[in-house]
C-alpha positions as CSV (number, residue, x, y, z in Angstrom):
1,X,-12.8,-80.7,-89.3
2,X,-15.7,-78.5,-90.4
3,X,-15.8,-75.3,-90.0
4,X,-19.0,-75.3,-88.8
5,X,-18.7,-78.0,-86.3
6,X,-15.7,-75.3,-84.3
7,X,-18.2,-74.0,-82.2
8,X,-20.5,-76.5,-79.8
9,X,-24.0,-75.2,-78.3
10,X,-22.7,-75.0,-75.1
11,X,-20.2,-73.2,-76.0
12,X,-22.5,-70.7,-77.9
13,X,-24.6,-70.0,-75.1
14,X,-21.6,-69.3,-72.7
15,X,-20.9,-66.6,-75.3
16,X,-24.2,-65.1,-75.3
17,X,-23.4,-64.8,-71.6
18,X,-20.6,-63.0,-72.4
19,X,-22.2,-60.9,-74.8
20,X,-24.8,-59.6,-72.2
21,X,-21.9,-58.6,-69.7
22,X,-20.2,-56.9,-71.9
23,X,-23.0,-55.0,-73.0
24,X,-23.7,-53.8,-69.4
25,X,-19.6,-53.1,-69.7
26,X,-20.5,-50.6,-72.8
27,X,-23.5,-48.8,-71.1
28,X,-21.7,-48.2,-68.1
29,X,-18.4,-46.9,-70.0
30,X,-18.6,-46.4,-74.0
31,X,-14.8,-45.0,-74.0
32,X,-13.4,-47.7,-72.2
33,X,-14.8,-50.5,-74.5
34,X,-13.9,-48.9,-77.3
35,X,-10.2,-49.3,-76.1
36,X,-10.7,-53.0,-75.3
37,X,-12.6,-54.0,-77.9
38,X,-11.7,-52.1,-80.9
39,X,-13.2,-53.7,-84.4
40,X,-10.4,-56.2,-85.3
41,X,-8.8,-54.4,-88.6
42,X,-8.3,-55.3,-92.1
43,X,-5.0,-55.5,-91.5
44,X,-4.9,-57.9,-89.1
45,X,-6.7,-60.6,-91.2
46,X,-3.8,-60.6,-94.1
47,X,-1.2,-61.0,-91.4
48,X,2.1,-62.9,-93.0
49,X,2.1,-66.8,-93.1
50,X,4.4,-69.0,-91.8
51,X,5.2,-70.0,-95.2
52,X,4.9,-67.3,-97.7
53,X,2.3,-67.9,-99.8
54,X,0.3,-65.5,-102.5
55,X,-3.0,-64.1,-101.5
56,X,-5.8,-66.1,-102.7
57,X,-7.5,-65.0,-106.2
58,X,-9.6,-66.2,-108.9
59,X,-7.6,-66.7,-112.3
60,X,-10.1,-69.2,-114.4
61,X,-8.6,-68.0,-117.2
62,X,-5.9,-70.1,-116.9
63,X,-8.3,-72.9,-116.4
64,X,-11.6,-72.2,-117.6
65,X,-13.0,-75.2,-120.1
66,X,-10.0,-77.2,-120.1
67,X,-11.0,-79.9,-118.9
68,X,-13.0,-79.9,-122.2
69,X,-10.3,-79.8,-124.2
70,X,-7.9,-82.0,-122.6
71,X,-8.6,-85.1,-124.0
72,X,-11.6,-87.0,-125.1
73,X,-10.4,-90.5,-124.4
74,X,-13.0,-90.5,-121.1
75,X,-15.6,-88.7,-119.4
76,X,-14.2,-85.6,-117.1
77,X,-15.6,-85.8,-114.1
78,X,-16.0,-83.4,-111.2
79,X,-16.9,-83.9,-107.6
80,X,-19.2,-80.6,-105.8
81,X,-19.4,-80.8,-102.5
82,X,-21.9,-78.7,-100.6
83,X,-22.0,-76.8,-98.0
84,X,-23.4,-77.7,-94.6
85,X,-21.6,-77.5,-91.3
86,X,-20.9,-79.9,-89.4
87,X,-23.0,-82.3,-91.8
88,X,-19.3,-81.8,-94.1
89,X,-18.5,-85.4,-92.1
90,X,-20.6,-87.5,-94.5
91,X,-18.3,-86.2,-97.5
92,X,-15.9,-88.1,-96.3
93,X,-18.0,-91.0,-96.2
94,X,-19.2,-90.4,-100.0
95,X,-14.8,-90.0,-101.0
96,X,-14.4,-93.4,-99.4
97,X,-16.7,-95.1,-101.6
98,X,-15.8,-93.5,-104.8
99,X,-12.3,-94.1,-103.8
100,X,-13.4,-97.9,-103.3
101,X,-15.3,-98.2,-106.6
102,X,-12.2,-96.6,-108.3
103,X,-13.5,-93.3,-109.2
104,X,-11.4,-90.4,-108.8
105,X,-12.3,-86.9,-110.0
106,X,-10.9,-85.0,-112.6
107,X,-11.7,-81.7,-110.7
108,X,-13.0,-80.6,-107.3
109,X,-15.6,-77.5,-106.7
110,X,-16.2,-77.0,-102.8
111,X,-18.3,-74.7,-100.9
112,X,-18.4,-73.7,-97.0
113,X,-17.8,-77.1,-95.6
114,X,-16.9,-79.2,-99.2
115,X,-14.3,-76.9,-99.4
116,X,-12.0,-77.8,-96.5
117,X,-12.7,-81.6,-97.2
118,X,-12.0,-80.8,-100.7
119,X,-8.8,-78.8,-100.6
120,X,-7.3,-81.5,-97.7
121,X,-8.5,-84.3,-100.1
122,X,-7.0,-82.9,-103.4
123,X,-3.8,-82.1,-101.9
124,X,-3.0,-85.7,-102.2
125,X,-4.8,-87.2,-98.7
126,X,-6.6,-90.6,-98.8
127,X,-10.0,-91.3,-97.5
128,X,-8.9,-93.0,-94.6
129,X,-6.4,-89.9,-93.9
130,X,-9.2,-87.6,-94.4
131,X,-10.9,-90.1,-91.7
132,X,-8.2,-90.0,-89.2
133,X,-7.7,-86.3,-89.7
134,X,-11.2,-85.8,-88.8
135,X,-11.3,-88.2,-85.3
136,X,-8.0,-86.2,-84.4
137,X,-9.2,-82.8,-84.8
138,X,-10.0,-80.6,-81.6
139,X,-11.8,-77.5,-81.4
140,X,-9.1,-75.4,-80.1
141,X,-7.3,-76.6,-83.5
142,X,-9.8,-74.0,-85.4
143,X,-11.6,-72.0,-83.2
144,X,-10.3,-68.5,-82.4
145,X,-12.6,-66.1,-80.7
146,X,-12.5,-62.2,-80.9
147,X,-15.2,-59.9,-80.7
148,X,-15.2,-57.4,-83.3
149,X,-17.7,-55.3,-85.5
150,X,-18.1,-57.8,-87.7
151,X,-18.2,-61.0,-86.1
152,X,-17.2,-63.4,-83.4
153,X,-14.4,-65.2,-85.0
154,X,-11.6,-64.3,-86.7
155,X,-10.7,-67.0,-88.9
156,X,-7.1,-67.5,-89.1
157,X,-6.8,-70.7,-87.1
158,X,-9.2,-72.1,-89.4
159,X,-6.7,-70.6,-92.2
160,X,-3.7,-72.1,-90.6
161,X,-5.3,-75.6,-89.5
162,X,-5.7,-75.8,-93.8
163,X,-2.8,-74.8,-95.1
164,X,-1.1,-77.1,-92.2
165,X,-2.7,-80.2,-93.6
166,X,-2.7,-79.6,-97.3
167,X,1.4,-79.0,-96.4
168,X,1.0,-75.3,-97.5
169,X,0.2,-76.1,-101.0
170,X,-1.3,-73.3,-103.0
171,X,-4.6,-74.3,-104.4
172,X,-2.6,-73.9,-108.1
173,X,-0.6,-77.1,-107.1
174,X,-2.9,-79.2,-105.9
175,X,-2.8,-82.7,-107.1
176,X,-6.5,-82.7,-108.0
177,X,-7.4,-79.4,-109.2
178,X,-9.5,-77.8,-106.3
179,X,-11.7,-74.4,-107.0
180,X,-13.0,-72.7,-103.9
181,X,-16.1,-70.9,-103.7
182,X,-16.8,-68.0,-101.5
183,X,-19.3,-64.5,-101.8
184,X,-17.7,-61.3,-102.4
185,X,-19.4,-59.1,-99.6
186,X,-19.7,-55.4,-101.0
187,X,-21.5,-56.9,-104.5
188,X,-23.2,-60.5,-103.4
189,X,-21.8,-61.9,-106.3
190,X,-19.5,-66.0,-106.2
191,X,-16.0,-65.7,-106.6
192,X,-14.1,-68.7,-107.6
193,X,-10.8,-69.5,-105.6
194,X,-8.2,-71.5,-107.8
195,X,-4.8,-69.9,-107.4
196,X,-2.8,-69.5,-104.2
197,X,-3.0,-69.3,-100.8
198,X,-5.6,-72.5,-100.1
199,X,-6.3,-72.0,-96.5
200,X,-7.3,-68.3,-96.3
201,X,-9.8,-69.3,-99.8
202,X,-11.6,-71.7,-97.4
203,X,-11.0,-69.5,-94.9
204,X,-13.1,-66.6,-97.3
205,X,-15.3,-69.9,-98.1
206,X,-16.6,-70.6,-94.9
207,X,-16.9,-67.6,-92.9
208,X,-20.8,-67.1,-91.8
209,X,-21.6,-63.0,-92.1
210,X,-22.1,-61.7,-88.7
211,X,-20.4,-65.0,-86.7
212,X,-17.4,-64.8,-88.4
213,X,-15.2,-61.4,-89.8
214,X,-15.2,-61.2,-93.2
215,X,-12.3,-62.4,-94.9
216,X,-10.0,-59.8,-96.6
217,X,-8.2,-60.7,-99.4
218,X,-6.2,-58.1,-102.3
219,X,-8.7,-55.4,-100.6
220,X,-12.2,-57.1,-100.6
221,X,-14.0,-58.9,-98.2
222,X,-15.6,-62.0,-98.5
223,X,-18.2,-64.3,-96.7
224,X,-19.3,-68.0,-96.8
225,X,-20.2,-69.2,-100.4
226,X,-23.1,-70.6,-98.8
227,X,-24.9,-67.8,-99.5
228,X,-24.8,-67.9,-103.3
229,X,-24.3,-71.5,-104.1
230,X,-24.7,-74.5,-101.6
231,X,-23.8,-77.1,-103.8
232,X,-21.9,-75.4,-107.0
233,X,-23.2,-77.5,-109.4
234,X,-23.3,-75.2,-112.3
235,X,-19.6,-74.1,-111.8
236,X,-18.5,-77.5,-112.7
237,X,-20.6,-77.5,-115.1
238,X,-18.8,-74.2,-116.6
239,X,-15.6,-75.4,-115.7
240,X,-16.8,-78.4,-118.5
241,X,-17.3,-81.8,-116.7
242,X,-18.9,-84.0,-118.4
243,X,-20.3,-86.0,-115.5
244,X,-20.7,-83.9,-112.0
245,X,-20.9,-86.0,-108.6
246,X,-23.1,-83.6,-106.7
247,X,-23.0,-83.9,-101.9
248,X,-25.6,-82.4,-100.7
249,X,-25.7,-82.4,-97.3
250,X,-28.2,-79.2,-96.5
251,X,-30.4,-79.8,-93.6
252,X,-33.9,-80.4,-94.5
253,X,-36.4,-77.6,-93.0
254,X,-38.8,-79.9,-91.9
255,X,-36.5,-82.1,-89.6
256,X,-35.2,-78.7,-88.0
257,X,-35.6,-77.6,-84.5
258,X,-37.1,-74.7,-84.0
259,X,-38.1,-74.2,-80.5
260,X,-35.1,-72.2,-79.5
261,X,-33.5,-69.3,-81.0
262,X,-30.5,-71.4,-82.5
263,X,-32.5,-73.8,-84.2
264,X,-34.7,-70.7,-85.9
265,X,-31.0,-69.4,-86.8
266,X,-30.3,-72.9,-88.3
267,X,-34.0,-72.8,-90.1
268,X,-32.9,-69.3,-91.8
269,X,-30.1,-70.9,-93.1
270,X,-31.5,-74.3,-94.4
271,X,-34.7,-72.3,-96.2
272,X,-32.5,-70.4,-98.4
273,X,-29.8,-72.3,-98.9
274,X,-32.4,-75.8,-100.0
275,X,-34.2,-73.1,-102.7
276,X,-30.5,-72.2,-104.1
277,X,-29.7,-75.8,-104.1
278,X,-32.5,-77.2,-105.3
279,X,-31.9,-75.5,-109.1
280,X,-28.4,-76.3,-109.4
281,X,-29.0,-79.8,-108.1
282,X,-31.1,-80.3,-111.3
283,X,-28.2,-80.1,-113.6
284,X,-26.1,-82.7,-111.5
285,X,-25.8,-86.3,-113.3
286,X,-25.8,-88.1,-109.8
287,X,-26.8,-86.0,-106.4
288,X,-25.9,-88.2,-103.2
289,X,-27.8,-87.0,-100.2
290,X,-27.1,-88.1,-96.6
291,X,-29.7,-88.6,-94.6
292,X,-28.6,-86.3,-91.8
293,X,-31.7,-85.1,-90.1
294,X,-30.6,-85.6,-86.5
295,X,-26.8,-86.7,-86.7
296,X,-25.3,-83.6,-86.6
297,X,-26.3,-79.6,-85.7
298,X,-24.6,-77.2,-87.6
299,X,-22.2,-76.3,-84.9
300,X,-22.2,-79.8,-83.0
301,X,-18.5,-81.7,-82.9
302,X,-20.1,-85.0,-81.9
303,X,-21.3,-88.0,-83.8
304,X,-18.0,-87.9,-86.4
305,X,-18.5,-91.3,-87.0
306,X,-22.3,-91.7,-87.8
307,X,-21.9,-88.4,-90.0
308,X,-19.4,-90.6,-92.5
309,X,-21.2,-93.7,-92.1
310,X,-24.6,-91.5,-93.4
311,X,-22.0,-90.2,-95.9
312,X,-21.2,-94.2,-97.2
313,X,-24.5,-95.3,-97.1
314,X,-25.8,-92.7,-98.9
315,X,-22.7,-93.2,-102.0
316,X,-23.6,-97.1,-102.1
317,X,-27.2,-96.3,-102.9
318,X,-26.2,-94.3,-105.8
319,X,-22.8,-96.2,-107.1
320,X,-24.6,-98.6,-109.7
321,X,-26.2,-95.5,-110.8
322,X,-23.2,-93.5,-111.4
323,X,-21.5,-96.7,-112.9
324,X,-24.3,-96.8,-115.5
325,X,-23.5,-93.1,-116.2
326,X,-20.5,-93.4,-116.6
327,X,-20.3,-96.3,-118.5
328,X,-22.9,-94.3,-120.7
329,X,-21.1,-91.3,-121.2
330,X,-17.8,-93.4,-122.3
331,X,-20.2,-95.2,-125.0
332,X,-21.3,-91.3,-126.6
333,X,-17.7,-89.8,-126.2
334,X,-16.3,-93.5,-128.6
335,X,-19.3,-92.9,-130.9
336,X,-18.4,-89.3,-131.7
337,X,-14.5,-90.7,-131.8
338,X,-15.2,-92.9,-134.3
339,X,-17.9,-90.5,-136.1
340,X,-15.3,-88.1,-136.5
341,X,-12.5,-90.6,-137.5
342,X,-15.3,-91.8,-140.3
343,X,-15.9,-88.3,-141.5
């Protein structure tokens, strides 16, 4: 159900196919293809919902630090989970163990592919509903192809396909708080999604620049959040957990193909995005890592199964650890209590 994993290789060629035909088309007959082919328009990309639901925006100042100040009676804990194509199976994997072990997040900050298994998952889905959600999902649930200026693919069945399984709840109603994060296009900088419509956030959250039109929302556009923060670490941080979960599932450059143009695509991708990660990681309490190295291509729908199971076994070699923190954390936050109570 990643956004990533919408497209297959084969697929991606057949369009290159395309492309080349159509380019002939534009040589031959500039006038005509701009009738038939005309950029898809701002306009078209905020079409109504079924169910009306407020544009997507960023209003932290409703939330901003309160997880801080909530209580102090435990740890608040947050679960970031990164960004990654197709890879965004093995979160699942990683939810079913914590769900196992009993630990539930306080908050959820998703990126690109964390943030459609995060939104579905904080609307109130299980693991194993997350799990059967993924085996049943079909390309043509998500994939909606139109050639325009901008990109390839216009988004809005990804947009739907979320909002359909999070039962069109606005990302301010979600039963685990849920921010989305997405790059505004015109300025580079991270916007945070938390308010509103949840499935055109992802939507803004997971659209690559170039493959995919931008996403329009209250007048600006926006691209994958990929490109500024792969694993948002520091925004949970901000947001005031005390003890951040951190999924990375980035491909590693050195296990990447690169003998074809796709896979030097893929390597473009994976070299900036691991240097982003890589300094945000460093402020995670516990960072869970598949290892994904030939399970799953960015845009590959195969292998669902073997993506969660890298997801699981990578969480059970980090649970005692993140027991031990938390167990440490609780010990601090009693100590101050009772410092305080003393004092």
């Amino acid at each position: 159900m990643l956004i990533y994993s919408l497209i297959s290789l084969h697929y991606l060629f057949g369009l290159i196919s395309l492309l080349n035909k159509l380019l002939a088309t534009l040589l031959c007959s500039l006038s005509l293809m701009a009738c038939t082919h005309s950029p898809v328009k701002d306009n078209q990309l905020t079409t109504a919902m079924p169910v009306k639901i407020s544009e997507a925006s960023s209003k932290l100042e409703k939330s901003f630090y309160q997880y801080k100040y909530a209580t102090n009676k435990k740890p608040v804990i947050a679960l970031v989970l990164g960004s990654g194509g197709a890879r965004g199976y093995a979160h699942i994997g990683v939810i079913e163990v914590l769900e196992q072990h009993g630990i539930k997040p306080d908050f959820i900050v998703g990126t690109s592919a964390g943030s459609i298994v995060g939104s579905i998952y904080a609307s109130g889905k299980s693991a194993e509903e997350l799990r059967q959600i993924a085996l049943n999902m079909k390309v043509g649930d998500v994939r909606d192809f139109k050639i325009g200026m901008k990109g390839f693919f216009d988004g809005q069945k990804v947009e739907d396909y979320v909002n359909k399984q999070v039962s069109q709840t606005p990302l301010d109603k979600m039963k685990i708080p849920m921010y989305v994060v997405a790059t505004e296009l015109k300025n580079g900088q991270r916007t945070i999604f938390n308010y509103g419509n949840t499935g055109q956030a992802v939507r803004a959250s997971v659209s690559i620049p170039s493959m995919f039109t931008p996403t329009t929302i209250q007048g600006k556009e926006y691209v994958d959040g990929g490109l500024v923060s792969p694993v948002p670490v520091n925004i949970a941080k901000e947001l005031g957990a005390d003890i951040v979960i951190a999924v990375d599932i980035l491909a590693q450059p050195e296990n990447t193909e690169t003998t074809n143009v796709w896979g030097l695509f893929n390597q473009n991708i994976n070299i900036m995005q691991n240097k982003l990660a890589a300094e945000e990681l460093k402020n995670a309490d516990i960072v869970i890592q598949p290892d994904l190295r030939e399970k799953a291509h960015i845009f590959d729908v195969k292998g669902r199964q073997d993506t969660m199971r890298a997801g699981i076994d990578a969480a059970n070699l980090r649970i005692h650890d993140l027991d031990v923190v938390i167990s440490s954390k609780k010990n601090s936050q009693e100590q101050s209590q009772q410092y305080r109570v003393l004092n």
